[in-house]
C-alpha positions, 0 to 999 in steps of 0.5 A: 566227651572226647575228640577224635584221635587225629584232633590237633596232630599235623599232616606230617604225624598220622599214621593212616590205615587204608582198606581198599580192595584195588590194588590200583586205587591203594597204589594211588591213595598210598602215593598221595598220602606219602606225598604229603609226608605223612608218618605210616601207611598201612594198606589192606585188601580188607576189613579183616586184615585192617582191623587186626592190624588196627587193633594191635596198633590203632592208627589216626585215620582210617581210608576205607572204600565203601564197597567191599566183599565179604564186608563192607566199608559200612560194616567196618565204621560200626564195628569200629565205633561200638564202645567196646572197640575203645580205642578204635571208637575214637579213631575218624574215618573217611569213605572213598567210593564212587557211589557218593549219593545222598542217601550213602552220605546221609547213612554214612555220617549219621553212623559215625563217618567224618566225612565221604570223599567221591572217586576219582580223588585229586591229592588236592581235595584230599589234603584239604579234607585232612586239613579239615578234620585235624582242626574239626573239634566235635567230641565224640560222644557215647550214645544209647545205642552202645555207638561212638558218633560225632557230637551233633551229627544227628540234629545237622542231619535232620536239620538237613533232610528238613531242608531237602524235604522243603526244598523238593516242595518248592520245585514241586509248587514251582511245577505245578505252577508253571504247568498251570501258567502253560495251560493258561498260555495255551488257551489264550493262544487258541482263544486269539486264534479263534477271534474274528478277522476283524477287530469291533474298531475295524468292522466299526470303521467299515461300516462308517466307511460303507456308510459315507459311501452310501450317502456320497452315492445318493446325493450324487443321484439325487444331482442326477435325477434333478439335472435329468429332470430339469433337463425333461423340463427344458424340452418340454418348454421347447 
């Protein structure tokens, strides 16, 4: 197994190909890139001119937009790291593009990138990524598909994906759990609206009320009728 070719070199030591089919966007990645001294910047318009060019002298690192006609970024990484590319087999590659989903970074690394950067790129970003791949130890190893790849890029993907994939599961419970928990809601919403306008309590306290009420009347009345017939007695005696 070996490592990559920029493994243990500094900053200031690489020689960096760079294929970008704007002129712009090279004239940005080439000022950043001499701005942290390094030793040679080669930019192409595409794959073609960059591969000649890296086969007569193979460079450190390769800048590469993902994006390009009539061949790709992605199509440059595999004919890079077929075994008989030696040895540009060797050399990391970096993509650039403005496109960085999921699906690109899963298919980029697990064909040998290194690493995916997402336009617009701050020089910040970029040299701490360079940091990062001059000290990045992983062999490149030969697999059975005739390709150099990353060592163990294959398991650290999968093992991802079974995160993604356990992840989504649980948004998917979580869901469905709080769409239950609102219909839930809804019907004990509806069920309170719907209930008496007086609680048991309160229809039991009318009724006590209703019912001293009641027997304050009649007692009152029999006082009445009493006084009243005492009174029809009295004029009787008369």
């Amino acid at each position: 197994m070996k490592h990559h070719a920029a493994f243990g070199l500094a900053v200031e030591d690489l020689d960096v190909v760079v294929v970008e089919d704007s002129k712009p966007m090279q004239t940005i990645i080439r000022s950043i890139l001499l701005s942290f001294k390094v030793s040679r910047v080669r930019t192409f318009d595409s794959v073609d001119e960059a591969l000649e060019s890296s086969l007569a002298e193979p460079p450190n690192l390769i800048l590469t937009d993902w994006r390009m006609e009539p061949t790709s970024g992605y199509q440059l990484l595999r004919l890079v790291r077929h075994r008989h590319m030696e040895p540009l087999c060797f050399v990391p590659v970096l993509f650039l593009t403005a496109h960085g989903t999921r699906p690109l970074v899963d298919k980029a690394l697990r064909a040998g990138a290194h690493h995916v950067l997402v336009k617009p790129i701050s020089p910040s970003t970029l040299y701490k990524r360079l940091q990062w791949l001059l000290n990045d130890n992983r062999p490149m190893i030969l697999e059975n598909s005739g390709f150099y790849n990353v060592y163990g890029i294959q398991k650290t993907m999968d093992d991802q994906a079974e995160k993604m994939k356990t992840l989504e599961g649980a948004r998917l419970y979580h869901r469905v759990a709080t769409q239950k928990r609102a219909k839930i809601e809804e019907a004990v919403v509806e069920a309170f609206d719907a209930k008496p306008e007086f609680s048991l309590e309160e229809l039991g306290f009318a009724k006590r009320s209703k019912d001293v009420k009641k027997k304050r009347y009649s007692t009152a009345a029999r006082h009445i009728r009493n006084a009243g017939f005492s009174h029809s007695n009295d004029l009787k005696v008369q």
